[in-house]
GUDOVEX-916086 format. One line per field, with one value per residue (C-alpha): residue number from 1; residue in three letters; x, y, z. Coordinates in pm, whole numbers, plus 50000, padded with zeros to 5 digits. Layout:
# residues N
resi <- [NUM  ...]
resn <- [ala  ...]
east <- [X  ...]
north <- [Y  ...]
up <- [Z  ...]
END
This chain:
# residues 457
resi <- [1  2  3  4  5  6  7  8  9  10  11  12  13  14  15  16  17  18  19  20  21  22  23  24  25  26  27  28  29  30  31  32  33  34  35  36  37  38  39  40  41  42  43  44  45  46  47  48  49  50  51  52  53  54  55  56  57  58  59  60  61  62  63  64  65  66  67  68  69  70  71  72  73  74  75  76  77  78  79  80  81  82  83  84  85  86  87  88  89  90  91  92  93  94  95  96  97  98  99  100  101  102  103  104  105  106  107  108  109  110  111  112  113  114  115  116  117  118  119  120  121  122  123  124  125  126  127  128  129  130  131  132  133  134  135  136  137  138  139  140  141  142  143  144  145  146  147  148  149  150  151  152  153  154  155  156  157  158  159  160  161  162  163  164  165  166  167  168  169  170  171  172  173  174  175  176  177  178  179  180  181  182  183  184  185  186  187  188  189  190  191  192  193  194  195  196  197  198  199  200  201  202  203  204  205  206  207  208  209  210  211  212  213  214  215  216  217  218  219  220  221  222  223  224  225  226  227  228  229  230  231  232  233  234  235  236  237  238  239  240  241  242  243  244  245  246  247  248  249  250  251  252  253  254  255  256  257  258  259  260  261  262  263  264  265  266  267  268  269  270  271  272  273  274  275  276  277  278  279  280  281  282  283  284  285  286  287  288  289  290  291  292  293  294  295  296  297  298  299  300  301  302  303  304  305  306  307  308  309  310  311  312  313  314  315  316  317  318  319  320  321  322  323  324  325  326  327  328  329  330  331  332  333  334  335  336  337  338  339  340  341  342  343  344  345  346  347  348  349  350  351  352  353  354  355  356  357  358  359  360  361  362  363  364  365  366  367  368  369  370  371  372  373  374  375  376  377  378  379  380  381  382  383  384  385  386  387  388  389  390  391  392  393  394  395  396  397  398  399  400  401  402  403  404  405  406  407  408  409  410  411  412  413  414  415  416  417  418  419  420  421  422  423  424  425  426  427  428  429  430  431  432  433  434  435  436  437  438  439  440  441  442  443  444  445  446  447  448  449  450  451  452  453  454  455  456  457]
resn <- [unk  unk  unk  unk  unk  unk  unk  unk  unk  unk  unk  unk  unk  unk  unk  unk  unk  unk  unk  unk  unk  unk  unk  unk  unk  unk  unk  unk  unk  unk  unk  unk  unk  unk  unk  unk  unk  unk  unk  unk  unk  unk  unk  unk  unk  unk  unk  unk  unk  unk  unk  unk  unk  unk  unk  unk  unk  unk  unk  unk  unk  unk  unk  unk  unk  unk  unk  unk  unk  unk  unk  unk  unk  unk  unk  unk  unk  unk  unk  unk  unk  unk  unk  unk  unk  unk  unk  unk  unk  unk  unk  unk  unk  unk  unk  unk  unk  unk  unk  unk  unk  unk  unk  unk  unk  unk  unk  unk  unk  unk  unk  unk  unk  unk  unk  unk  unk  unk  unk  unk  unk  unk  unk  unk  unk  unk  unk  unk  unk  unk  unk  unk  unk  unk  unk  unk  unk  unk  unk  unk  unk  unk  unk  unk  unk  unk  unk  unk  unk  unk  unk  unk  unk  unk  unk  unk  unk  unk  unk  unk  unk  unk  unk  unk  unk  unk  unk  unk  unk  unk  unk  unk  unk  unk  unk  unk  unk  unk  unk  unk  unk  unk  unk  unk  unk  unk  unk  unk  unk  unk  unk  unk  unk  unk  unk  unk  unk  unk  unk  unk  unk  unk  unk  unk  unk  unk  unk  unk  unk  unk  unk  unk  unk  unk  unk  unk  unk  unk  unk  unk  unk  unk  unk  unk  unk  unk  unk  unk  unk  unk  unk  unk  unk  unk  unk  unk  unk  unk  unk  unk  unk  unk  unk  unk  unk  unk  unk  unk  unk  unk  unk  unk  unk  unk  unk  unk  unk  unk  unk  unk  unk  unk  unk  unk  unk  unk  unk  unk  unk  unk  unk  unk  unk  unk  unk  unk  unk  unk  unk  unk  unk  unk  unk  unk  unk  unk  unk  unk  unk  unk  unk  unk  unk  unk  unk  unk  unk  unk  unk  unk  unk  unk  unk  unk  unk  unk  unk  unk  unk  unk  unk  unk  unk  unk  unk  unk  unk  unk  unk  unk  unk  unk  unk  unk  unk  unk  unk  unk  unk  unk  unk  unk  unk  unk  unk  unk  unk  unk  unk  unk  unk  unk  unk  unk  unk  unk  unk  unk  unk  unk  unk  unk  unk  unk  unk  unk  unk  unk  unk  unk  unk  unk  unk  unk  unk  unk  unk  unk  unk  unk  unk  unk  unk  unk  unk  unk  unk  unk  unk  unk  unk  unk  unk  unk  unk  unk  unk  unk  unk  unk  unk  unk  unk  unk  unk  unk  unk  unk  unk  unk  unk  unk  unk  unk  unk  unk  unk  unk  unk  unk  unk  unk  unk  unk  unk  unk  unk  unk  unk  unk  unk  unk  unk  unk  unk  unk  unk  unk  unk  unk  unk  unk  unk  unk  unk  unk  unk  unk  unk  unk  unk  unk  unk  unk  unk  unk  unk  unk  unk  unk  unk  unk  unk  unk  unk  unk  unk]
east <- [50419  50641  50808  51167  51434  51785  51989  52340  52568  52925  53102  53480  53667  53611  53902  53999  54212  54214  54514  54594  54277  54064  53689  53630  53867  53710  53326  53475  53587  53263  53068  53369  53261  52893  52929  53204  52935  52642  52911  52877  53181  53218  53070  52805  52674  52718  52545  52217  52247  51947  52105  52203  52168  52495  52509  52763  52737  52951  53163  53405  53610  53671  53695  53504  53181  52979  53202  52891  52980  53350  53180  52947  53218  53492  53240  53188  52811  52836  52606  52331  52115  52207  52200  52296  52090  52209  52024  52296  52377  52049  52216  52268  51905  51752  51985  51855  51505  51587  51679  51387  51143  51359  51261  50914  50798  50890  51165  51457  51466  51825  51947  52277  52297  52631  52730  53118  53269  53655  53623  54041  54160  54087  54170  53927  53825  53801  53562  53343  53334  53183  52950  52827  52741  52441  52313  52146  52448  52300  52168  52296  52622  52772  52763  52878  52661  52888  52668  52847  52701  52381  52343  52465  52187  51948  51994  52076  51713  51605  51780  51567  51245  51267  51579  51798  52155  52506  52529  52275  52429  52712  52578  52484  52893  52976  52712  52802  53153  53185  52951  53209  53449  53368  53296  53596  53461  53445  53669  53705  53718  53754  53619  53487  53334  53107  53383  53583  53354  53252  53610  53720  53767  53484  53368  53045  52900  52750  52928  53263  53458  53350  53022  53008  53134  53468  53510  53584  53689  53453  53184  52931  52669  52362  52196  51803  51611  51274  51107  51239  51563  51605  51527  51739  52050  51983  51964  52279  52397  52355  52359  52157  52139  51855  51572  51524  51518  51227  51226  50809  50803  51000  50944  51084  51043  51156  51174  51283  51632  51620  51556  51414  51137  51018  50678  50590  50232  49989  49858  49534  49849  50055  49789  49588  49938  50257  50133  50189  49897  50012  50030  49672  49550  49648  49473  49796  49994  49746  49755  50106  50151  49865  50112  50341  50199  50054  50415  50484  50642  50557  50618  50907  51075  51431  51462  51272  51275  50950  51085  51229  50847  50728  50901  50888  50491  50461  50717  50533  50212  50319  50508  50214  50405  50201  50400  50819  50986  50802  50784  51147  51411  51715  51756  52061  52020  52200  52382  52582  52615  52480  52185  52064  52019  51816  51617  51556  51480  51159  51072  51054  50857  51096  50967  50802  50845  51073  51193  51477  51716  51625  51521  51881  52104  51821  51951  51672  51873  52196  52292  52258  52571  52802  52972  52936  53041  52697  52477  52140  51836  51614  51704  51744  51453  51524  51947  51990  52319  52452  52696  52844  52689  52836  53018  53225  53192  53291  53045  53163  52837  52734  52828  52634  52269  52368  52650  52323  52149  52396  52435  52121  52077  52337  52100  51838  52051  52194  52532  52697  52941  53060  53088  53249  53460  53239  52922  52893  52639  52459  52073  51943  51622  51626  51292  51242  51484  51476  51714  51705  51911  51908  52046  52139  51967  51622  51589  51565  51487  51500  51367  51266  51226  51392  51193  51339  51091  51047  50704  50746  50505]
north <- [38660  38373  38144  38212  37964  38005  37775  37828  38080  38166  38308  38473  38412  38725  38859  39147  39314  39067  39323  38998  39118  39455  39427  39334  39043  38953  38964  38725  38478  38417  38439  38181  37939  37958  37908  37613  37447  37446  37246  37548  37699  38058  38153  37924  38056  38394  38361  38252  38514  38789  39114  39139  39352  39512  39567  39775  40061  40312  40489  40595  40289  40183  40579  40477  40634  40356  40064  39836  39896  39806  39481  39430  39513  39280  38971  39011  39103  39441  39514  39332  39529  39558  39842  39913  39930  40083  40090  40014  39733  39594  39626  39265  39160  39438  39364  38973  39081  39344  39000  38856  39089  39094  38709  38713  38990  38828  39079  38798  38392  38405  38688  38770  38908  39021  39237  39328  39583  39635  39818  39763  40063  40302  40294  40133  40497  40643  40318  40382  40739  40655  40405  40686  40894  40603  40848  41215  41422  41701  41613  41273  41257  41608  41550  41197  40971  40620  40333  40133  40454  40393  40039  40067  40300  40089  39776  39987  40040  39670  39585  39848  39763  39380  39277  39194  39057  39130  38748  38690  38890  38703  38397  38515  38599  38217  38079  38245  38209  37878  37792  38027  37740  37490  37743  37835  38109  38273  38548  38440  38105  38104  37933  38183  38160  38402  38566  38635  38824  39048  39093  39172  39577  39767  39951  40153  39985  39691  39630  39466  39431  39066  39166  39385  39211  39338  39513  39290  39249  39014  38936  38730  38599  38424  38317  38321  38165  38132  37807  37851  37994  37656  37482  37674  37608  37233  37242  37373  37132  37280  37036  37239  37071  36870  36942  37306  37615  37848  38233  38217  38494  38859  39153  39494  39731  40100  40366  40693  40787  40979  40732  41063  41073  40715  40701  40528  40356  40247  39858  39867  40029  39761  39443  39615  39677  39519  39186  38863  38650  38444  38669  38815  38481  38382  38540  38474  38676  38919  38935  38955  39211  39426  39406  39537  39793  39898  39869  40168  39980  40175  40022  40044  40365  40301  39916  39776  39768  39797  39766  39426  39331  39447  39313  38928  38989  39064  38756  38515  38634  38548  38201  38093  38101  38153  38036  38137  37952  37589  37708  37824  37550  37798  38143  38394  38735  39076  39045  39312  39352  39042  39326  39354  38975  38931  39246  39048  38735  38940  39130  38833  38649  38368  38477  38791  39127  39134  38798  38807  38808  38466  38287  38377  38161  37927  37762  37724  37938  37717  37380  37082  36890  37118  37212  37536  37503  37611  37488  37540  37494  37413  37204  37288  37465  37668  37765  38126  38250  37851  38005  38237  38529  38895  38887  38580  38582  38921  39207  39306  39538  39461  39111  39037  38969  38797  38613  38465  38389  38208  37973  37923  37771  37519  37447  37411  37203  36971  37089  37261  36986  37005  37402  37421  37078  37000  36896  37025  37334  37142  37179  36811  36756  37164  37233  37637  37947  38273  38544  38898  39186  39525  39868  40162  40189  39994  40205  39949  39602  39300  38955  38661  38292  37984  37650  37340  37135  36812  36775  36887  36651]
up <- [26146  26005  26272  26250  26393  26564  26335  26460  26671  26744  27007  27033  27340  27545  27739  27920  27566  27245  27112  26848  26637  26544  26582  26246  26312  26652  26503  26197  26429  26582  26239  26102  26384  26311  25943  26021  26293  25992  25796  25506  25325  25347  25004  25013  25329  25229  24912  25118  25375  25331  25534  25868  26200  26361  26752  26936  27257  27200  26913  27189  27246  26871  26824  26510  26362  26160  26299  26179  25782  25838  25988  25715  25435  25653  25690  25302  25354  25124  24911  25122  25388  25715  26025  26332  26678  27014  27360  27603  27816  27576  27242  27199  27285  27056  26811  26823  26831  26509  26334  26450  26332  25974  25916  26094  25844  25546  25474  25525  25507  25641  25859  26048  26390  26497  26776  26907  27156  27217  27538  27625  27391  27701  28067  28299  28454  28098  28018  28323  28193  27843  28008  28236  27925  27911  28222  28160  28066  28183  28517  28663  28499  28607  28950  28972  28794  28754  28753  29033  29230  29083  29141  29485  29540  29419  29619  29896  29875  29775  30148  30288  30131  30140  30374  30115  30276  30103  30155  29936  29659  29732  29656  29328  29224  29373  29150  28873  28844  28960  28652  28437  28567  28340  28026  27785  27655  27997  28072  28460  28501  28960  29240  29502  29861  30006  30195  29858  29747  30062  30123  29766  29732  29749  29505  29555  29952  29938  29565  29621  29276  29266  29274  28934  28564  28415  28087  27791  27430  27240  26943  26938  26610  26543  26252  26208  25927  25849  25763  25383  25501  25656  25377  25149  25382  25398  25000  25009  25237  25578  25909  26086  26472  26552  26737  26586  26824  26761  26906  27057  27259  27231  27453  27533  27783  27890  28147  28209  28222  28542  28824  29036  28735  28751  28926  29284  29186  29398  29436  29235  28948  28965  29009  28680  28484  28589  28738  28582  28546  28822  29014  28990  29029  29292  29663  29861  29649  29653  29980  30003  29771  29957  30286  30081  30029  30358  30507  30233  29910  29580  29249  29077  29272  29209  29386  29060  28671  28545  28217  28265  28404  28097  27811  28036  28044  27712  27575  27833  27681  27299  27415  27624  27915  28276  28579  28433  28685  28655  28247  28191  28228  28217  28155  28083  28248  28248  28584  28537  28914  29152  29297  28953  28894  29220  29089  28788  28931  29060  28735  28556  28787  28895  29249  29330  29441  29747  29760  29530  29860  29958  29581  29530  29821  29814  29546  29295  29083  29088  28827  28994  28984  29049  29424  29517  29853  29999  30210  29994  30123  29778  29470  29112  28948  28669  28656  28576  28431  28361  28138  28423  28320  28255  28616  28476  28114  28056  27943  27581  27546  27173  27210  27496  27459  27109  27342  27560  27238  27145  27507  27492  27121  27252  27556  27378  27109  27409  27239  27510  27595  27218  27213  27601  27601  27911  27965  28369  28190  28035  28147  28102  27916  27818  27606  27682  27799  27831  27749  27897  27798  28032  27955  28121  28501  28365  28053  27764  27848  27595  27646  27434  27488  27234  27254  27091  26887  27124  27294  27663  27883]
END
């Protein structure tokens, strides 16, 4: 496969309802700031593009079937090639990784990703309704089946299995939207302390409202090129950001809808096929993972996502990447809730299996730099969610993953100061991220990693 190259990215500002714009509008503003930050008029770089990839959840809140083509047709993209993709919360990341595979074939040199979602036309209940539709309709939705309920179940479990603390969750929502404090794109731009978010309303026990994102209106675009792609937008006069971002490792995972049929594997299961290389290597880990076990842990029951463990193993094995948290020098997750970030922090193999509680207040996790307003007991290693994440940035489903794609190009372009009007997010020296996309309860999973091209001693 070709090598294929994020050359630029735009983002709209997300918000609660954007009632100024339709979604046609809202996905043009983004794609208007990624042609206008390549330096290309809007025919030119329309001209050069190949096709493109569309990304939204759900029909129900535009009340629109085939919302992509009025996209396509608005962005003035028709007759070219495009479709749409849907898998949930992981629309965005499949829909980057769609693009991907469009360029690294041969198919494309220059392809659009672009993914929306205008979630305010409904009321909040009648929102968490169509979400919960991303559940079995006929056996998990009928009697109840909203996923605050789910996700409360599930780290109700992590705390069982592993000790988890609502503090440490807790810590996650501080970090996160006190980085969302110095981003303008951000929906929620607030200071919080661990006791604003345990005594904000609860929502599903342990989930207080601060600990779960918000509903949003938003878009978000990125353009990929292959190595002629680039060097037909330079002919025409493209100022495509030094050093160049390269996508080197995508992969996807999934797993059943029904939590009740995911399966409870033993140890010699889950060293042979869901370890990372790290982790079979090393005999502590082993051994720790073998205590586990003994004390009654199975693998992934409902406190894990084996699909997020597979589609990291799988991009770490195509980027070359063996030990993710001395490897990875920022990454953008899917914390739709602050439980399911420390249950990603573990599937991706930041830390391992149980010890998501204490990786996440210990604050490896956090930017250095910035005041949190915790006492944290580790520096800096590898930031996760510098941008604030879903909880702050708003979750605009479509948008999302391509919204993470997009923060991390700048990263990875040492461009954030110019994109956010503040350089506090930016992750000095950034060579290699990871982005990671998660739908449903675990059910699609979406990650890849962007390198820039400067030699990493």
């Amino acid at each position: 496969m070709r090598p294929v190259y994020v050359v630029s990215g735009g983002v709209s500002k997300f918000a609660k309802a954007r009632p100024d714009k339709t979604f046609q509008a809202i996905v043009k503003e983004a794609y208007d700031y990624s042609i206008a930050d390549l330096g290309l008029d809007f025919a030119t770089f329309n001209g050069l593009v190949d096709g493109s990839v569309a990304s939204y959840f759900s029909d129900h809140f535009a009340r629109q079937l085939m919302a992509g083509i009025m996209v396509q047709d608005y962005l003035g993209l028709c007759p070219k090639p495009s479709h749409r993709v849907e898998g949930g919360g992981a629309t965005g990341g499949i829909c980057f990784q769609e693009a991907w595979k469009s360029v690294a074939s041969g198919l494309m040199d220059v392809c659009v990703a672009y993914g929306f979602e205008t979630m305010s036309h409904v009321e909040t209940w009648k929102g968490n309704e169509f979400i919960a539709l991303a559940s079995d309709s006929s056996f998990d939705y009928p009697v109840g089946g909203f996923y605050s309920g789910y996700y409360a179940m599930m780290v109700t479990r992590h705390m069982k299995e592993f000790g988890t603390t609502v503090e440490q969750m807790a810590s996650v929502s501080v970090k996160n939207h006190i980085n969302a404090y110095h981003n303008s794109y951000a929906q929620k731009r607030n200071r919080y302390t661990i006791a604003d978010v345990r005594n904000a309303p609860m929502v599903a026990w342990p989930l207080t409202r601060l600990d779960i994102c918000v509903m949003s209106d938003g878009a978000a675009v990125t353009v990929l090129a292959s190595e002629e792609g680039l060097r037909k937008l330079e002919a025409a006069g493209a100022q495509v950001a030094r050093p160049l971002v390269k996508v080197t490792g995508v992969g996807r995972g999934t797993d059943a809808m029904r939590m009740a049929d995911r399966p409870h594997v033993e140890y010699d299961d889950f060293m042979q096929n869901y370890a990372t290389e790290q982790e079979r290597s090393s005999d502590e880990t082993r051994s720790y993972y073998r205590r586990l076990w003994d004390h009654g842990t199975r693998y992934p029951g409902v406190h894990s996502f084996r699909a997020g463990r597979t589609a990291g193993n799988l991009a770490y094995k195509q980027a070359g990447i063996s030990d993710p948290l001395g490897e990875l020098d920022f990454v953008e997750l899917h914390d739709a809730y602050t439980s399911s970030e420390i249950q990603t922090y573990e599937d991706m193999g930041l830390c391992r299996y149980g010890e998501g509680g204490p990786f996440a207040a210990s604050g490896k996790a956090f930017m250095p730099g910035i005041d949190y307003g915790l006492k944290l007991s580790d520096k800096p290693l590898c930031p996760v969610n510098p941008s604030g994440g879903l909880i702050a940035c708003g979750h605009p489903v479509g948008a999302t993953g391509l919204m993470q794609a997009v923060f991390a190009l700048w990263q990875l372009q040492s461009t954030v100061g110019k994109h956010f009007g503040d350089n506090a997010l930016q992750v000095k020296g950034a060579h290699r991220g990871a982005i990671h996309s998660h739908a449903g309860t675990g059910t699609y999973v979406s990650i890849s990693v962007l390198e820039n091209e400067v030699s990493h001693g």
